[in-house]
N, C-alpha and C positions, 0 to 999 in steps of 0.2 A: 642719255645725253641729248642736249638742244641740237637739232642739225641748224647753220648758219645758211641765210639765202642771200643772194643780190650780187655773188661775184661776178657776174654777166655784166650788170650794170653799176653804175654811181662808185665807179672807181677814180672819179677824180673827184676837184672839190668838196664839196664839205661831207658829201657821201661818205666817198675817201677818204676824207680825214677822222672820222666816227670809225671808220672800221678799220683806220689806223691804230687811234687811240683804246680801239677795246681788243683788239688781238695783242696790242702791245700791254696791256694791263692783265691779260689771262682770261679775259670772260666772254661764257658766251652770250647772242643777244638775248637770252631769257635773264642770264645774272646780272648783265645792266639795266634791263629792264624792271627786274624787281628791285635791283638799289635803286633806283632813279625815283621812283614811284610810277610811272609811268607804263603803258601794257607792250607788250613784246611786238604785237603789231606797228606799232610806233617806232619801234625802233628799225623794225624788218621793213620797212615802206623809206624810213631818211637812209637806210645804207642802198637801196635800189635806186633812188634819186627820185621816188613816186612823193615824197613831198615835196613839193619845191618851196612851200611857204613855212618853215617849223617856226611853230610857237616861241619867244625869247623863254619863257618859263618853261618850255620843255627842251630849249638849248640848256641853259642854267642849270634847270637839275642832271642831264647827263655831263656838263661839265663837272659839277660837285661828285658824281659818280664815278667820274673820271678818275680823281684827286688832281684836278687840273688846277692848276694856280699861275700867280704871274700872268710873264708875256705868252706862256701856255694857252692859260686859259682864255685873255685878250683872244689871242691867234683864231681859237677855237670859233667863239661869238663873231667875231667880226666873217670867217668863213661860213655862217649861215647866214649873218646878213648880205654877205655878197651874192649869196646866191636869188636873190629875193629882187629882181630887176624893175618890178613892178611894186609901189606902196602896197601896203598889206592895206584889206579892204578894212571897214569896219567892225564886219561880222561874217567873219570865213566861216564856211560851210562846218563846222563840225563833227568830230568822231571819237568825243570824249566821253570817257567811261565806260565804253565798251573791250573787255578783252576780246583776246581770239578764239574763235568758237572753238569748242573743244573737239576730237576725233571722235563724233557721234555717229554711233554704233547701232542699228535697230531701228532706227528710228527716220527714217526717209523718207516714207507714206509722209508721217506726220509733219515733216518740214515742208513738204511743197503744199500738205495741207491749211496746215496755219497762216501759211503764207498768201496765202489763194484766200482764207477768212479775212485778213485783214485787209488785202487790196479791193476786193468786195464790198465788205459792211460800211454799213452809212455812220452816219450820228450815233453814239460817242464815238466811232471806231476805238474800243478798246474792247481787246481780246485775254482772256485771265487761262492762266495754264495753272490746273488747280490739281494737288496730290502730294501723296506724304512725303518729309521729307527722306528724301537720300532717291527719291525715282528718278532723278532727271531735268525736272524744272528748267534751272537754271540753263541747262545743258542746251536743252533743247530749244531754250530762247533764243541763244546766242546764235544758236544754227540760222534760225527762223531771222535772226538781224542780218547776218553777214550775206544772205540771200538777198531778203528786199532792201538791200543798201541803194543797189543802182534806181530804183523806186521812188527815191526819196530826196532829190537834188536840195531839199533845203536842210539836211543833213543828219546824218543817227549818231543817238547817245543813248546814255542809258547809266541810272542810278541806282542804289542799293538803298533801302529803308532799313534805318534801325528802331529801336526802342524809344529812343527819346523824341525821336523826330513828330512835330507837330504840323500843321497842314502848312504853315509858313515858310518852315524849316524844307518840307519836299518839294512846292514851290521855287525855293532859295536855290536848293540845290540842281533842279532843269535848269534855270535859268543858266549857271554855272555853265553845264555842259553844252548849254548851248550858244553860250558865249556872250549872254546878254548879263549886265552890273546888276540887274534887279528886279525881282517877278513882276514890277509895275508893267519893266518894258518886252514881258516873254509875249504880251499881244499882239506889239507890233512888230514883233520878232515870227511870228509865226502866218502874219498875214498874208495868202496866197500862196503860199508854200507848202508842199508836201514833208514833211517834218514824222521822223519814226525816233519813238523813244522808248525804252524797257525800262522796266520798274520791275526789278525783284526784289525779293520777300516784301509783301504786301501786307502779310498778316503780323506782322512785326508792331504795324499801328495802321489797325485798317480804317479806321474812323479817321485819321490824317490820311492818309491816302485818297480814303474816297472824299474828303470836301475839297483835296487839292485838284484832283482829277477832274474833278464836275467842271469847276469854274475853269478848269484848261480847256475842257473840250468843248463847254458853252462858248469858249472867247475863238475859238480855231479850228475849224471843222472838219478840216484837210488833215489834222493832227490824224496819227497812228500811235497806238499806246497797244504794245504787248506786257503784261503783269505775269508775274510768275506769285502762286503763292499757296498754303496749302488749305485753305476756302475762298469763294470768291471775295468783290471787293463789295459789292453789291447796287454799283449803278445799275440805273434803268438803261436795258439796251443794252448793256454788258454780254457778251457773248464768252461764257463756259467752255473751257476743251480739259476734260481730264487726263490727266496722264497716267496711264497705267504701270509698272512694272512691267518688263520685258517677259516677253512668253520665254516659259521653259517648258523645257520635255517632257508630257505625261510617262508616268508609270511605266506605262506598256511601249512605250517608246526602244526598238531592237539596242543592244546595248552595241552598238557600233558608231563609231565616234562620226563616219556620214552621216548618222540618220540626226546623234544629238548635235552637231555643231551647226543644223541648218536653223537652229531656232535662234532667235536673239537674244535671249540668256546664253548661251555656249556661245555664241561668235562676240561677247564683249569680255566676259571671262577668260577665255580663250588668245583676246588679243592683250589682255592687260598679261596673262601671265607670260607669252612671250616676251614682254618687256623685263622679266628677272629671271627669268631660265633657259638656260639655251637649249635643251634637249624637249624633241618634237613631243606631243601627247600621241600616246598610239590605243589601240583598241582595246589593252588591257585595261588599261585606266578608264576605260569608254562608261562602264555603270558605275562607278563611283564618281564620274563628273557627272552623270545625268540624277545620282540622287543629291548630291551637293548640289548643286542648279535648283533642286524643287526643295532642297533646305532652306534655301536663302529665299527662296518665291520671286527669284527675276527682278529685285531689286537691285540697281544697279550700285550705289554704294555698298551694299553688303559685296557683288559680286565683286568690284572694285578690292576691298580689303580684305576676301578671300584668297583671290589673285598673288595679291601682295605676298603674302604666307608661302606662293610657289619657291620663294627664293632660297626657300631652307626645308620644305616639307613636299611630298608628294601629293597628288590629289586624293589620294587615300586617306591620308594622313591629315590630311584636310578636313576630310570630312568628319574622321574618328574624332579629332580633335573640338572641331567647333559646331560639327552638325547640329549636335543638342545646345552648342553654348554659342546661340549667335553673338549673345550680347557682347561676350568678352571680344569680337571681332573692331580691331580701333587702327588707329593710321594717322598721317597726315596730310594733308591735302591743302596744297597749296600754303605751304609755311605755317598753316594753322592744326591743329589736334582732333579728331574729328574723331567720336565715336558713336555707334547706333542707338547708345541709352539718350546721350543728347538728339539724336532723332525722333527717337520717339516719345522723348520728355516733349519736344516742339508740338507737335502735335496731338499729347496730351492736354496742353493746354489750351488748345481749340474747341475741347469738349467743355459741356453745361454743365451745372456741379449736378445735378440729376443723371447726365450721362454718364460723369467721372463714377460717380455710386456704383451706377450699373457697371461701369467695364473694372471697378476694383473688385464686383463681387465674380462676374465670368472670369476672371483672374486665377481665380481657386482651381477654375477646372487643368489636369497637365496634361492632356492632350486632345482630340478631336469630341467634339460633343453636338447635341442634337439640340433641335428647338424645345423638346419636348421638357427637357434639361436644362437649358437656359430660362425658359419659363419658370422651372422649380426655385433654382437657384435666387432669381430674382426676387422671388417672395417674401415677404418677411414672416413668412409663416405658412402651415399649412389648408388655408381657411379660402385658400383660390390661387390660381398661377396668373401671376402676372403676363403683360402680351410684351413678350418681348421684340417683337417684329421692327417696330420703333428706333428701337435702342442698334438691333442688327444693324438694319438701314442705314442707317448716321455711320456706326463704325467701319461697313463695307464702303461706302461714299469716299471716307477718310481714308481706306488705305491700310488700316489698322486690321481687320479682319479677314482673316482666307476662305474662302471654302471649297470645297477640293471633294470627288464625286457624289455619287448620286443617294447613297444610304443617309441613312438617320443618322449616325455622327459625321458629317462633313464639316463642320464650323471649327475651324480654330484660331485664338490669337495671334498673332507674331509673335513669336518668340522673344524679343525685344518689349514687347508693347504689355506682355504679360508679365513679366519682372516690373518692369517698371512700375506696372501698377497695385502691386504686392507689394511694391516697399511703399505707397504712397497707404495701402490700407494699414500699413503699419504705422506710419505716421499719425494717421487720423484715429486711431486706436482700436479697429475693426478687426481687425487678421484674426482674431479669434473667432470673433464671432463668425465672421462669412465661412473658417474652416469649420465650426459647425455645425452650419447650416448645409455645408458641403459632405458633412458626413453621413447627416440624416437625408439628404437625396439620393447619397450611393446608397445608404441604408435599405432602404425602399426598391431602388432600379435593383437592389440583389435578393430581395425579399420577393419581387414580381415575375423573378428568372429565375427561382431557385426549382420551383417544380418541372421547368422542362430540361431540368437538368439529369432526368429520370423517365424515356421516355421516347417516343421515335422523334421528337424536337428537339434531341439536345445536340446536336451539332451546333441548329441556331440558338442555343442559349449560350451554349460553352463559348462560341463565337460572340455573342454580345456582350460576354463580361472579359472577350479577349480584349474588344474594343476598345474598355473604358481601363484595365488592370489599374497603367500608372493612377487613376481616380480612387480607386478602389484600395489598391495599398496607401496612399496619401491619407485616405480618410480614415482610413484603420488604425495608422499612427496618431494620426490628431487625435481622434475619440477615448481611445483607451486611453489617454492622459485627462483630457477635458471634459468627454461624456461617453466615462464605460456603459452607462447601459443601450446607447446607439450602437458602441463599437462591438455591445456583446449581441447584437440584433445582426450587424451583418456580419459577422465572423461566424454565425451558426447557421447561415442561410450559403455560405461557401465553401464549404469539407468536399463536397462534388466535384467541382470546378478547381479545386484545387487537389485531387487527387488527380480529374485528367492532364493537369499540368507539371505533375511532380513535385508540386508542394506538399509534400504531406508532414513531411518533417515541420517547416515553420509555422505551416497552420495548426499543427495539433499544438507548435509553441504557443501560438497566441491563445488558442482557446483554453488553453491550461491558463494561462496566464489570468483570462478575462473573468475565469468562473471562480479563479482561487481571490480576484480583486473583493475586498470587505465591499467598496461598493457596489455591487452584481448582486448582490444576498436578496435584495428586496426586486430582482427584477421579473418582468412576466414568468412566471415558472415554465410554459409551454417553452418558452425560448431558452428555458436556463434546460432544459431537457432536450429540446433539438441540440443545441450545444452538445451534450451530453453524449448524443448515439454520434454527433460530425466526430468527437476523439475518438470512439472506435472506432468509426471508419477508416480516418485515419493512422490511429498505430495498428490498426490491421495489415495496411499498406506496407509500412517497415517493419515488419514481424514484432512488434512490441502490443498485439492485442490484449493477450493476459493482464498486464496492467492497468486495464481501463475497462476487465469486465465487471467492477463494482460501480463505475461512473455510468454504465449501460444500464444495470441492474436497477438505478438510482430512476434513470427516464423508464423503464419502462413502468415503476411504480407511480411514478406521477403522471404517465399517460394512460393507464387505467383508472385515477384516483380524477383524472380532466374527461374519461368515456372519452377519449381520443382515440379509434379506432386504428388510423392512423400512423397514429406514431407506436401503438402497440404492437404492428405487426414489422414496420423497421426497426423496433428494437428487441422483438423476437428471432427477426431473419439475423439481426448482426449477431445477437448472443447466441443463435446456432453454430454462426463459424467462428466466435471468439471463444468458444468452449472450448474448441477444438487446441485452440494455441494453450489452453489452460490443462488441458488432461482430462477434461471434464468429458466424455464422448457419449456421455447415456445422457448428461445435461443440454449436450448441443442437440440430440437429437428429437429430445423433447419437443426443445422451444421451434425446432425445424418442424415436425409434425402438428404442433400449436400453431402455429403460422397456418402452414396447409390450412389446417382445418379452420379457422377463422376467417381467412380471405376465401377460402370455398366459399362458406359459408354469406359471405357481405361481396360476392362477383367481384372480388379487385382481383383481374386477373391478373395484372404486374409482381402483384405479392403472389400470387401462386406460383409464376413461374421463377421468382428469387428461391419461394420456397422448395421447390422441385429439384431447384438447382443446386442449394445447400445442400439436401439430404442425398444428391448425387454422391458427396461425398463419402458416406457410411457406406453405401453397398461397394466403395470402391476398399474400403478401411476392412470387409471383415470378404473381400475375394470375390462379391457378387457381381462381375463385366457384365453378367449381363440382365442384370436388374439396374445398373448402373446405366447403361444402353437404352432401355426404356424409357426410365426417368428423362437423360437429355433428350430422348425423340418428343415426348412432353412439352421441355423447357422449348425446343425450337417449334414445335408447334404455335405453342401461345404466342412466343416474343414474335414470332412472324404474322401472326393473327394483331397483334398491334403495332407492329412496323417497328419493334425495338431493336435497329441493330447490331447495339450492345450486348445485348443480352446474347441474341441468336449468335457473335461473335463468341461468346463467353461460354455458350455452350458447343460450338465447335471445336473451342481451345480444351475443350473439359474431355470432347469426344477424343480428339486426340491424344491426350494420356491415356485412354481406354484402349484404346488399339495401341499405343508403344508397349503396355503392363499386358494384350493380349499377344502382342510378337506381332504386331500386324505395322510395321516399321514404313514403308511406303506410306498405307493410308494416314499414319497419323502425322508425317511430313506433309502432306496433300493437305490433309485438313489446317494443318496448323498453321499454313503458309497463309491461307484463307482467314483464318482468325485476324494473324498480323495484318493484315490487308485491310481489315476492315478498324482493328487498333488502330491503328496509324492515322488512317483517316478521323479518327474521331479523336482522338489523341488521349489511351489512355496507355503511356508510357507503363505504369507496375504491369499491368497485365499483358503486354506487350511482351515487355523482358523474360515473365514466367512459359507462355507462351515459343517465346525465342528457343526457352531452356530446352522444353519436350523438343522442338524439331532439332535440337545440339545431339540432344543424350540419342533421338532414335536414328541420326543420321549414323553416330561413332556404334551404336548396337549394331548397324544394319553396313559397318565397312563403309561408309559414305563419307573419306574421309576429308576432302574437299569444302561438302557442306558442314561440318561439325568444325572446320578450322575459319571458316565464315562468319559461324555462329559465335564461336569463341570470342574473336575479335569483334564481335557486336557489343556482349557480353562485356567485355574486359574497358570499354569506351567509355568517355564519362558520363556520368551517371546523371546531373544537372549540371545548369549554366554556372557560370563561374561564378555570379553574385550570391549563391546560394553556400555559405559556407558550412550550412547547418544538415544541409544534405547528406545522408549516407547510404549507403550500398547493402540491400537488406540480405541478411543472411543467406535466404532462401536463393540470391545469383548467386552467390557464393557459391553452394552447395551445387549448384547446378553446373556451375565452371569444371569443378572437381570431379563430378561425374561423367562428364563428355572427355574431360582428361584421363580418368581412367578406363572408360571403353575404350577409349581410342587406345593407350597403352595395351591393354587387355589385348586387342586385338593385335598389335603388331608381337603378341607373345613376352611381353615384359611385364612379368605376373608380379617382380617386387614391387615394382614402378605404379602398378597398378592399384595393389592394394595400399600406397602408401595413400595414393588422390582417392582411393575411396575411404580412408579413414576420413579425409580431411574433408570430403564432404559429408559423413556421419555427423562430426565434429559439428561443422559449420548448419545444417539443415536440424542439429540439436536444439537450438535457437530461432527455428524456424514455428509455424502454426500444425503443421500435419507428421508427425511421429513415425508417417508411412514410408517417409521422403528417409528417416533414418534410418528405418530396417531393409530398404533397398539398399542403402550403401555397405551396411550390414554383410548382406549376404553378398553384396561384392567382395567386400576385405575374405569373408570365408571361403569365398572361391578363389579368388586368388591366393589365398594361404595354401602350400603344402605340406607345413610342416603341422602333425595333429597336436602338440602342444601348444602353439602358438595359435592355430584356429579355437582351443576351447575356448580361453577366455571373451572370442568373440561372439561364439555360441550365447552364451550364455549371457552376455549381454544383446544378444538379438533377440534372445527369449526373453529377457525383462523389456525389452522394449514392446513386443508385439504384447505381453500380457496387458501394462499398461496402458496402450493403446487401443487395447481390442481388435488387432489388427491379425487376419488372418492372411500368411502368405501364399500366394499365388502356386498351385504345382511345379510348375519350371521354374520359381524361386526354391523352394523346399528343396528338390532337386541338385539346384547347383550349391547351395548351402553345404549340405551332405548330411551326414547323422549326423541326429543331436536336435534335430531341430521337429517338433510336430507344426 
């Protein structure tokens, strides 16, 4: 609500009578002010009695506003004239077209700043406040006029340019406001006189602006001209102030609502939402208004029409909702419809059609990217990068571009400014093409990263295709429709990266999808084979590798048919352990031993220590701990000899199943916790979770049962993000669930209870890669069984399991087993 001012004063006469007439009609003085046509200040100055001269045409129109008629309205005119004891001069001072400055927020430096520029500068005296729209501009003009008013005794106004207006027309209209019939007489209208006038939106018709300007400020030298607009106008002597967006909170800014409300993003957000919600913001809401604040980037219209949304939504709520979609953020403002896509359509149209090119093809990128990236993009091919420095320039100048810390991808669009120009390369018939050209850069930037994906650099690889993902799925979709064989070039350079992420499920979708496309047949073979060994990688991951040891089979025949060293020994190391999920256990250990021997042979010490590591498996399959125990003191040799550590994790998680299968329950807790510690950090969720299982299963062996109900409910959590609907839960947690559940029952002496979760992780680890995993639950179900009828038939399916398998059990298995079992 308008609060009303002047009850103090101009209670009688025609003051009086004004705010007679509008309290008797309902409104406040903002609602006569806008039916009048006329600005609210005007009307707040004749109800205080501070005009004592009102205009007949601004008595008139609040008459007409009134609905005043008759001896009414007579009454009304003739109580302004009375008040007027002195003839009205020819050319009263002036203060038309200016509204009331707005409650500017942030911005106080720069008011006494501007202010201080233009009582200073010489010839032209005209000052240009220059920046995109929705920052301020206007805002901040109007501050910068209501200031140097007293300045200016031969009087302030200030017009709006539009579209049509020609240099006659902006002429025409000073004149107006400053009370003179005709730009002939704005000369001697301004003679000797200090005279301040605003001219917002300049870029509306800057070529009319700037030849009306010239010959005003040649003809009046005293004149004061503040411009608002979003590039300059371009006189000589023109004096530049850009206006920035409002600081908001970095990052690392404490998430307490002292530290963000002291910025000027949080104290205008902040007071606009007080204006529709009456309850306080308090410190829970504190980092979800500091990441809203660096959504919007301290734009004060965005922050404006954020605000707005307090009325029905939380700042949480806020954020979830429009964080990603600024654009959909709209309003009204000032009885007009304002949205941020007509913002940044405005000052799209400031850019050169060579610029528009450039910012429709950066368009392509969906979130933060590098120069080195924007140079590709901009190419029309791969025959050189263009210099994109240029193009940056211009759109950081504009308003249009962010860039936000100090790594290779800081640069991104506005959110706003990035849609916008997506629908414009639609228009122009491009959007295809720039998607792929977008595809064939991520193609590359994943083809560049793919080897330290394997290696004591892969945190910083995994991390710089964390950077880019949204690019990288975008491109993925486009391709496989428009140019499978780009899309099958980076879909086979990211099985890695997407196992440490938990994609495995939809990656091995696509790369199934990309190799079975009729168009792929003809593509580089090396890459239709890395494809090839990325699916068993990944259905390794959710226990579905048997299916895809012919697809293996396939790469390694073409990687010796290419003398690709290579890749013959990653698809020897994978076909070691996907044998395994097949039955195959004299075939895995083949290719496991093939491996050894080949990378001995060629110093790739990474391949020796995969290899070392696979065949760890076997001495552990036919009882051998402690040939098993060698091997991984081996594997962490090496992997620590190249700083892998992955690997060194992976053989720690390995050493700790050794020690749970030798009863050594403490250590292989110790070890395994170590493992996760260093999973985590690197982030490779599968091995993470199997790793979880061993410290589950040896805490409930070892009575620990505290950590085994810890574990469970790690275990038991979701397995991926909720986008990921194709995700599932591989057998092998399964199994592992079941088994911690039945020690733990085992142990509190509920031997039915027991044996039933170790059937059910039999059951479920049947589906699993290692057969081992089923004759331990095996001889769970046997030990917990009393009754010897009922234990044979599990005998005896433990015994087909271990023949099958090769698997020789453990003495303290055989043991608890009972007869029946060698």
């Amino acid at each position: 609500m308008t609060v009303d001012h002047g009850s103090e004063q101009g209670s009688t006469g025609f003051a009086g009578l004004l705010r007679a007439r509008r309290a008797a009609a309902g409104l406040t003085q903002a609602d006569l002010a806008t039916a009048a046509g006329v600005g609210v200040r005007t009307v707040r100055d004749l109800e205080r009695g501070r005009a004592s001269r009102p205009q007949r045409t601004t008595v008139e129109l609040l008459a007409t506003a009134l609905s005043l008629s008759g001896q009414d309205r007579a009454d009304f005119l003739a109580s302004a004239r009375g008040q007027s004891a002195a003839p009205a001069p020819e050319r009263p001072p002036p203060r038309n077209g200016l509204p009331p400055a707005h409650d500017l927020i942030g911005r106080d430096t720069e008011v006494i700043d501007v202010a201080e520029l233009l009582a200073t500068s010489g010839p032209p005296g005209v000052v240009t406040l220059v920046g995109l729209a929705g920052v301020g501009k206007t805002s901040l003009g109007l501050a910068v006029a209501e200031r140097v008013a007293a300045d200016h005794p031969g009087g302030t106004a200030g017009i709006v340019v539009t579209e049509l207006s020609s240099s006659s027309d902006v002429l025409a209209h000073i004149a107006a406001v400053l009370g003179v019939a005709r730009a002939a007489d704005l000369r001697a209208r301004l003679r000797g006189e200090r005279v301040f006038v605003m001219v917002d939106g300049v870029e509306r018709a800057p070529d009319a602006v700037a030849e009306a300007l010239s010959w005003l400020c040649d003809s009046a030298p005293d004149l004061r001209v503040l411009a608002t607009g979003r590039h300059p106008i371009g006189l000589p002597g023109e004096h530049v102030w850009p206006v920035a967006p409002l600081e908001a909170p970095p990052a690392d800014t404490p998430a307490r609502l002292s530290d963000i409300a002291a910025y000027p993003a949080a104290a205008l957000f902040l007071a606009r939402l007080r204006q529709v919600r009456r309850d306080p913001v308090t410190d829970t809401e504190a980092a979800a208004l500091g990441a809203l604040l660096r959504r919007l980037g301290g734009l004060p219209l965005a922050l404006e029409l954020a605000a707005a949304r307090g009325r029905l939504l939380d700042i949480d709520e806020i954020l979830q909702r429009y964080g990603d979609r600024v654009l959909d953020l709209s309003g009204r403002r000032a009885a007009v419809d304002v949205t941020l896509r007509d913002a940044a359509a405005a000052s799209y149209r400031l850019l050169e059609q060579d610029e528009r090119a450039g910012l429709r093809r950066l368009a392509a990128f969906r979130n933060r990217w590098s120069v080195r990236l924007a140079a590709a993009i901009l190419s029309e091919d791969d025959s050189g990068p263009a210099d994109p420095l240029p193009l940056l320039d211009r759109l950081l100048e504009l308003g249009l571009l962010g860039v936000r810390g100090a790594g290779p991808f800081r640069f991104r669009l506005v959110d706003v400014v990035r849609d916008l120009a997506e629908e414009r390369a639609v228009v122009h018939g491009e959007a295809a093409a720039i998607r792929t050209r977008h595809a064939a850069v991520f193609a590359r930037l994943a083809e560049r990263t793919a080897p330290q994906l394997a290696g004591h650099d892969l945190t910083g690889g995994v991390n710089r295709l964390d950077e880019v993902a949204g690019d990288l799925w975008a491109a993925l979709s486009h391709a496989a429709n428009d140019d499978p064989h780009t899309a099958l070039r980076l879909a086979a350079a990211l099985p890695r990266w997407w196992r440490f992420r938990g994609r495995d499920v939809v990656g091995r979708h696509w790369l199934r999808r990309l190799l079975a496309d009729p168009r792929t047949q003809d593509a580089d073979p090396r890459t239709r084979a890395w494809a090839q060994i990325g699916l068993g990688r990944l259905a390794l991951e959710h226990g579905a590798g048997a299916e895809e040891v012919p697809a293996v089979t396939g790469a390694l025949t073409e990687f010796q048919r290419l003398a690709d060293a290579a890749g013959e020994l990653a698809a020897r190391n994978l076909l070691c352990a996907l044998w395994m999920t097949n039955g195959g256990f004299d075939e895995a250990r083949r290719h496991g031993e093939v491996a050894l021997t080949l990378a001995t042979r060629l110093g790739r010490a990474r391949d020796m220590t995969v290899a070392q590591n696979n065949l760890t498996w076997h001495e552990i399959r036919v009882g051998d701990l402690r040939a098993a125990r060698r091997r991984l003191a081996k594997v962490d040799r090496l992997s620590a000899q190249q700083g892998d550590d992955r690997l060194r994790a992976l053989a720690m998680a390995n050493l700790a199943e050794v020690s749970r299968l030798d009863g050594r329950y403490a250590e292989a807790q110790s070890l395994g916790r170590r493992a996760v510690e260093v999973l985590e950090r690197l982030g490779d969720p599968g091995h993470r979770r199997r790793v979880l299982g061993t410290i589950g299963i040896a805490a409930a062996q070892d009575g620990d049962t505290e950590t085994a109900a810890g574990v469970l409910a790690d275990l038991r959590g979701p397995l991926s993000v909720p986008d990921d609907p194709d995700e599932r839960r591989p057998a092998v947690i399964g199994g592992q669930i079941a088994m911690i559940e039945a020690y733990l029952a085992l142990g509190r002496g509920e031997r039915e209870l027991a044996a039933e979760w170790f059937s059910e992780a039999a059951d479920s680890h049947a589906g699993g890669h290692d057969l081992r995993d089923v004759a331990e639950a095996l001889v769970g179900v046997a030990a917990s069984t009393e009754d010897a009828m009922q234990r044979a038939p599990v005998l005896t399916r433990l015994a087909e399991v271990c023949k099958l398998g090769g698997i020789t059990l453990l003495p303290a298995e055989r043991e608890r087993a009972g007869a029946g079992v060698e």
